[in-house]
C-alpha positions in Angstrom: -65.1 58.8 -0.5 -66.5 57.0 -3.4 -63.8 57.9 -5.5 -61.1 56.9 -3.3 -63.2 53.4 -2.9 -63.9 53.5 -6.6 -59.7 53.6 -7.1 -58.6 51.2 -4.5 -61.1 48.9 -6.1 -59.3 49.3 -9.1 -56.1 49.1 -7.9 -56.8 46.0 -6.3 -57.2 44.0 -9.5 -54.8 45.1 -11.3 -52.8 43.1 -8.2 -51.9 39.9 -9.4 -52.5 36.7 -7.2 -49.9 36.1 -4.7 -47.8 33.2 -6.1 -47.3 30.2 -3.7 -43.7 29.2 -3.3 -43.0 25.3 -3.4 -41.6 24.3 -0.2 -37.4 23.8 -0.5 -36.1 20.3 -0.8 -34.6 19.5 2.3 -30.3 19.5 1.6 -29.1 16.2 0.9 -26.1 15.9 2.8 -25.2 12.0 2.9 -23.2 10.6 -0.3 -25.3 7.3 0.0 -28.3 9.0 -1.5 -26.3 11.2 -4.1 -28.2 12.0 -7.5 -26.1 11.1 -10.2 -24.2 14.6 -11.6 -23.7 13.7 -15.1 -25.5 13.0 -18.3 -27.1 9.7 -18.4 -24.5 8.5 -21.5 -21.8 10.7 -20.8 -19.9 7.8 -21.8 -18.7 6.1 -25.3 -20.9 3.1 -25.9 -17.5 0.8 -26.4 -16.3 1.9 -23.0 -20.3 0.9 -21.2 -20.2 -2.3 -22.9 -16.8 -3.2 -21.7 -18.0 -1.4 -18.2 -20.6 -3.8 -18.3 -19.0 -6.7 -19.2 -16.7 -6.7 -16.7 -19.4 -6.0 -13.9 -21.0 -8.9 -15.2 -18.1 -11.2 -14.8 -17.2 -9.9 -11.2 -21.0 -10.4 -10.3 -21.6 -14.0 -11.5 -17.6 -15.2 -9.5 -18.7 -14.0 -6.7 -21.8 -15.9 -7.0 -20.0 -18.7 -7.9 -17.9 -18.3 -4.9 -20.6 -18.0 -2.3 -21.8 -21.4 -4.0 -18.6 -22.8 -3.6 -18.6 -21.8 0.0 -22.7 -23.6 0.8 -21.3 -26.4 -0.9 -19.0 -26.9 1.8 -16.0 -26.7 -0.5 -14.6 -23.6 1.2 -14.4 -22.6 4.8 -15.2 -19.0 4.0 -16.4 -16.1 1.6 -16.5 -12.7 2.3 -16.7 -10.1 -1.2 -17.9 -7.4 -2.8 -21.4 -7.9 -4.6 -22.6 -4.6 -4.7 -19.5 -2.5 -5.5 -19.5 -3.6 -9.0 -20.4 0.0 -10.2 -17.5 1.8 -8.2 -14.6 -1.1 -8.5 -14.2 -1.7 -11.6 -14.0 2.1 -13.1 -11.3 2.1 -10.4 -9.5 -0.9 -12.1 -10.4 0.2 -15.5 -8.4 3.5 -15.2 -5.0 2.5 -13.2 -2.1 2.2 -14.6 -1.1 -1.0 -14.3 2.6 -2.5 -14.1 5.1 -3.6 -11.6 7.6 -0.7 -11.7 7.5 2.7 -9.8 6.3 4.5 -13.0 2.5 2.4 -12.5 0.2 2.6 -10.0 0.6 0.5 -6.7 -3.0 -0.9 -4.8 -3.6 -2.0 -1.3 -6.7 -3.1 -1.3 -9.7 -4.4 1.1 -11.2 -7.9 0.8 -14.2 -6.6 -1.3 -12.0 -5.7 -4.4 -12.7 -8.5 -6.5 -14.0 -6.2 -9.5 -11.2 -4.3 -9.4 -9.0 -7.5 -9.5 -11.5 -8.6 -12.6 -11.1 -5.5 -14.2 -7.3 -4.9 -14.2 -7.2 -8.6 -15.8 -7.6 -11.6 -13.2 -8.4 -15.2 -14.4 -12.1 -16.4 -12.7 -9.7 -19.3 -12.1 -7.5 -17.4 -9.9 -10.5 -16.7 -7.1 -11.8 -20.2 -7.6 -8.4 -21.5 -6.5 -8.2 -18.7 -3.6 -11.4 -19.4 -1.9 -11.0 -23.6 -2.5 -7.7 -23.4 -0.8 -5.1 -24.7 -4.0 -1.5 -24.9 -4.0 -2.1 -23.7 -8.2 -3.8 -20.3 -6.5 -1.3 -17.5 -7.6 -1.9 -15.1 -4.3 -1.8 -17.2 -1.5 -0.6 -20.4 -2.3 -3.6 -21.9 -0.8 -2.8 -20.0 2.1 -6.0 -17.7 2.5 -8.8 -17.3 2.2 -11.6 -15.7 -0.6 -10.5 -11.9 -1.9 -7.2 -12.1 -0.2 -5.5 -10.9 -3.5 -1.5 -10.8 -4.5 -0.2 -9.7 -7.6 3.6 -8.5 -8.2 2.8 -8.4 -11.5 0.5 -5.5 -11.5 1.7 -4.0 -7.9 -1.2 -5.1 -5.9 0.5 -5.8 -2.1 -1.4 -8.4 -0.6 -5.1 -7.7 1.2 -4.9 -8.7 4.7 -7.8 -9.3 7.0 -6.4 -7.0 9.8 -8.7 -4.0 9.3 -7.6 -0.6 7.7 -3.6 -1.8 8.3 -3.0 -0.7 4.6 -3.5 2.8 4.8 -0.7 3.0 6.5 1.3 0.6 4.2 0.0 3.1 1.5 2.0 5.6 2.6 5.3 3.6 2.1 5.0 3.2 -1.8 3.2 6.8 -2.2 6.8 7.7 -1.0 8.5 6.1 -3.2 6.8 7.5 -6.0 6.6 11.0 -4.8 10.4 10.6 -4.9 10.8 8.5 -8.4 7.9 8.9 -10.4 6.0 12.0 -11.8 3.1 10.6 -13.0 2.4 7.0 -10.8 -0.1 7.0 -7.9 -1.1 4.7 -5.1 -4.3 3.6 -4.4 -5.5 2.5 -1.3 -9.7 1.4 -0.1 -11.1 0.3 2.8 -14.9 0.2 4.5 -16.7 2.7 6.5 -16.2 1.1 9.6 -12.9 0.9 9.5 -11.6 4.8 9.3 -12.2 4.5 13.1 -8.9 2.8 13.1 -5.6 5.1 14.1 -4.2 3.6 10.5 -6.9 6.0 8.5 -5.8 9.1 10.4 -2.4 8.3 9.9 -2.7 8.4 6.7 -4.4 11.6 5.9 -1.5 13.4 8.2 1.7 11.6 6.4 0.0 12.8 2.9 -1.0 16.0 3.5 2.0 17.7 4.5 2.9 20.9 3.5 5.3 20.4 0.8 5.7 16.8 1.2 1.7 15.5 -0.3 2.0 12.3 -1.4 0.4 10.9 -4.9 -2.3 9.1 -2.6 -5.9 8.1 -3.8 -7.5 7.2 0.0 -10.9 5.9 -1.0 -13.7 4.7 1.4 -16.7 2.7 0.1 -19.5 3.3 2.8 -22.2 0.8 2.8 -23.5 2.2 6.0 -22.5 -1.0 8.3 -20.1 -2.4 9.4 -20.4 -6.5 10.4 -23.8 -5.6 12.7 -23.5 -2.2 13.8 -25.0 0.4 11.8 -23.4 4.0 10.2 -25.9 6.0 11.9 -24.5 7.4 15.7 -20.9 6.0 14.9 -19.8 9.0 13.2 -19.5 12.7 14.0 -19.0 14.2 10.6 -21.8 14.5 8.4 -19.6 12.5 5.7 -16.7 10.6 6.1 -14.9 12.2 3.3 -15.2 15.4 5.5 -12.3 14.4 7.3 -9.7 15.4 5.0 -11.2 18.9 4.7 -9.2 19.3 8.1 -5.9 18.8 6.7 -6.3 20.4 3.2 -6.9 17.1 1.2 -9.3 17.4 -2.1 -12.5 15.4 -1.1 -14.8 13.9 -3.6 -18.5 12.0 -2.7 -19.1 9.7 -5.2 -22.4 7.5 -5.6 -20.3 4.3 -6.0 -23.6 2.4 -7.3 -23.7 4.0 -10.6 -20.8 3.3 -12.5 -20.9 6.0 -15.3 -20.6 8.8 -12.0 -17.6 6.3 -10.6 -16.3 6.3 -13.6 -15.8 10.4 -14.3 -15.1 11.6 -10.8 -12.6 8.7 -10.2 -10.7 9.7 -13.7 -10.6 13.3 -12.3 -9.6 12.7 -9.3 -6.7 10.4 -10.2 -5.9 13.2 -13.2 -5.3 15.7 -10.1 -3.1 13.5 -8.6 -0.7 12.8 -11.4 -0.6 16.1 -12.3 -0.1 18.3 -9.0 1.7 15.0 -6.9 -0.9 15.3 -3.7 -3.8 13.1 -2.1 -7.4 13.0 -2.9 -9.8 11.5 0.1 -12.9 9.6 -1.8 -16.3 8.6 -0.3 -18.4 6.4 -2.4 -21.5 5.0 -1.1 -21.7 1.1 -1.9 -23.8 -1.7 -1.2 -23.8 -4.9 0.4 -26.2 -7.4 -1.4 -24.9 -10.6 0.6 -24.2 -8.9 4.0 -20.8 -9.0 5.7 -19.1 -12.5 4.7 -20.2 -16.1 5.3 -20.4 -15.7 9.5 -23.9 -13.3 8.2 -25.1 -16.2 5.9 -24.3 -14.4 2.9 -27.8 -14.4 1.9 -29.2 -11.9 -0.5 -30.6 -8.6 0.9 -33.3 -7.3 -1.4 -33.9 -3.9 0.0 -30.0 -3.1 -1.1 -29.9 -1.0 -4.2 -28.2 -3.4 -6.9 -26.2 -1.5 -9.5 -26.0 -4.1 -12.2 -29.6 -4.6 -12.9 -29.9 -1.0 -13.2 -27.0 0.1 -15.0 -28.5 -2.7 -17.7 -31.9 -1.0 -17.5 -30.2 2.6 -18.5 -28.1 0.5 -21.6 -31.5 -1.0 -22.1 -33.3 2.4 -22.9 -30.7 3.2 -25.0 -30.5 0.6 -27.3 -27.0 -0.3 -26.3 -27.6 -3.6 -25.4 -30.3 -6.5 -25.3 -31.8 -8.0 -22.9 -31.5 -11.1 -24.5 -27.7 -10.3 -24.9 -27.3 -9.9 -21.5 -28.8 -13.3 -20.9 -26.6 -15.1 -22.8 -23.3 -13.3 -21.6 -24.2 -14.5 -17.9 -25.1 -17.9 -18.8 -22.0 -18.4 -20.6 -19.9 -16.8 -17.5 -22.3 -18.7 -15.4 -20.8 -22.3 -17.0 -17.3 -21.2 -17.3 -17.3 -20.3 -13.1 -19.2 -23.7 -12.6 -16.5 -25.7 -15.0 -13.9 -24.1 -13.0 -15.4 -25.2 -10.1 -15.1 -28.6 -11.2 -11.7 -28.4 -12.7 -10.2 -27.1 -9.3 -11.7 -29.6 -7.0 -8.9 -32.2 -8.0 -6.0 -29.5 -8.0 -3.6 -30.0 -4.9 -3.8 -28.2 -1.5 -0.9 -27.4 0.7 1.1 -29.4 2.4 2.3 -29.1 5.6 5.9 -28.7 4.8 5.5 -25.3 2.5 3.8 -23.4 5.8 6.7 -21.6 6.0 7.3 -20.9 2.5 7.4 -17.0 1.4 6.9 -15.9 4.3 9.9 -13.6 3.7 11.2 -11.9 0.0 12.7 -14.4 -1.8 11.5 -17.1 0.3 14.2 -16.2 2.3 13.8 -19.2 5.5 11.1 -18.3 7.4 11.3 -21.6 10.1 12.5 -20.6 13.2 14.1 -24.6 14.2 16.6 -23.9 11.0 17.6 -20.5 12.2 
């Protein structure tokens, strides 16, 4: 009996300690809170500076225009500060044109850095929201982020919600059928996907030997006007959707803008090459609530990518601090110059209400029928 004691004894500590297993991380499922899946500069430092740069620009106009707007020299702003990060990537990489061969947009009314990006004028926007007969899209006809450009394919943002996915589907046609490397590019909110126009879309692109070249991109900020995300959805994400009808889907965390800037080149590289649609999700914020009718006040507690995409250039010794200063003074004098300049420009007249209301201006009044 000893002996056998004697060996267990042994035996015993020769056992080594049982070795306490950290508890699992609990899955992340929701592409608002997505870790960033790339290197911290997988990026050249030409192409961050110009990233930035263009952020910058699309950040201090829409400041501008929300000033504009308090200083009771617009009837209303609604924008996009917040989806700098994702925006303009997505303006950065398109094709840009007016022929079948580049890339066609229909946009939202938060696109503003993509408009910045593919090469609009401060100027234009200050004209928009103020109201000008000298503003480009609208004629003075609309109101703030209502963009038109013929010249680089972007069809007109309306205000009735989610209406241009199905308008999407029209020029994504026309490419599939002319063009073997042009793609169309359509964005909307959160919110608005419970529109029939959303669905539509994913069925007429996903066909079975008729996909269309279709980007369909939704930038979540987890409201929409009052009513939160949470309980208005069934899916886990909203890019889950497309899984039902065979569509590539792609979360994206649309607040950094290196991440925006990979996954929105590869999923745009699938569509030229194989000709079908790709359903994104990138998780936005909103940093002066819905429009003007919420105050557009800043929110705090709403992650802000441009202060920390300068921290990560920061780190890096890509940029200074004091560079970045100066950058957004100047932009913050040229917006308030412009400001100034188009306060004495014209505004529309009731005789031109019915002007291009049809293609070619075709007449549009129903007394000279």
């Amino acid at each position: 009996m000893a002996r056998t004691a004697k060996t267990t004894k042994k035996t015993r500590k020769k056992t080594p300690p049982a070795v306490k297993k950290k508890a699992a991380k609990p899955v992340v499922k929701s592409a608002s809170v997505k870790k960033a899946s790339h290197t911290p500069l997988a990026l050249p430092k030409p192409l961050l500076l110009k990233m930035h740069k263009l952020m910058l620009e699309a950040r201090v106009l829409e400041e501008r225009l929300i000033k504009i707007y308090k200083a009771g020299e617009a009837y209303f702003w609604l924008g996009g500060p917040g989806e700098e990060a994702f925006g303009v990537p997505l303006g950065m990489l398109a094709n840009k044109g007016n022929t079948v061969d580049h890339d066609w947009f229909h946009l939202h009314y938060r696109c503003t850095p993509t408009l910045v990006a593919l090469g609009m004028p401060m100027v234009d926007s200050v004209r928009l929201i103020m109201n000008k007969t000298t503003d480009p899209s609208t004629g003075g006809r609309n109101f703030s982020n209502h963009y038109a450009y013929p010249k680089w394919n972007v069809a007109p943002v309306t205000s009735t919600i989610e209406t241009q996915y199905q308008s999407a589907i029209g020029t994504a046609w026309v490419q599939k059928r002319q063009s073997k490397k042009s793609l169309t590019i359509v964005t909307g909110g959160d919110a608005g996907t419970a529109e029939g126009d959303f669905a539509s879309s994913l069925v007429w692109s996903s066909r079975k030997g008729k996909e269309l070249p279709l980007l369909m991109i939704v930038t979540n900020n987890r409201v929409g006007i009052s009513t939160k995300f949470d309980g208005q959805h069934g899916e886990v994400n909203i890019s889950d959707r497309g899984k039902a009808f065979g569509i590539r889907t792609e979360n994206i965390d649309g607040r950094d803008p290196i991440e925006s800037y990979i996954k929105l080149k590869e999923a745009m590289d699938y569509i030229r090459k194989t000709r079908k649609p790709v359903l994104v999700e990138a998780a936005v914020s909103r940093l002066y609530g819905h429009s003007s009718a919420t105050g557009a006040l800043h929110i705090p507690e709403e992650k802000d990518c441009l202060p920390e995409f300068e921290q990560l250039l920061f780190k890096h010794s890509i940029l200074k601090e004091s560079e970045v200063k100066k950058m957004r003074a100047q932009l913050e004098a040229e917006s308030l110059a412009l400001q100034k300049q188009v306060r004495s420009e014209p505004v529309p007249r009731a005789e031109s209400a019915w002007d291009h209301v049809y293609a070619n201006n075709e007449n549009a009044d129903w007394r000279n029928f």
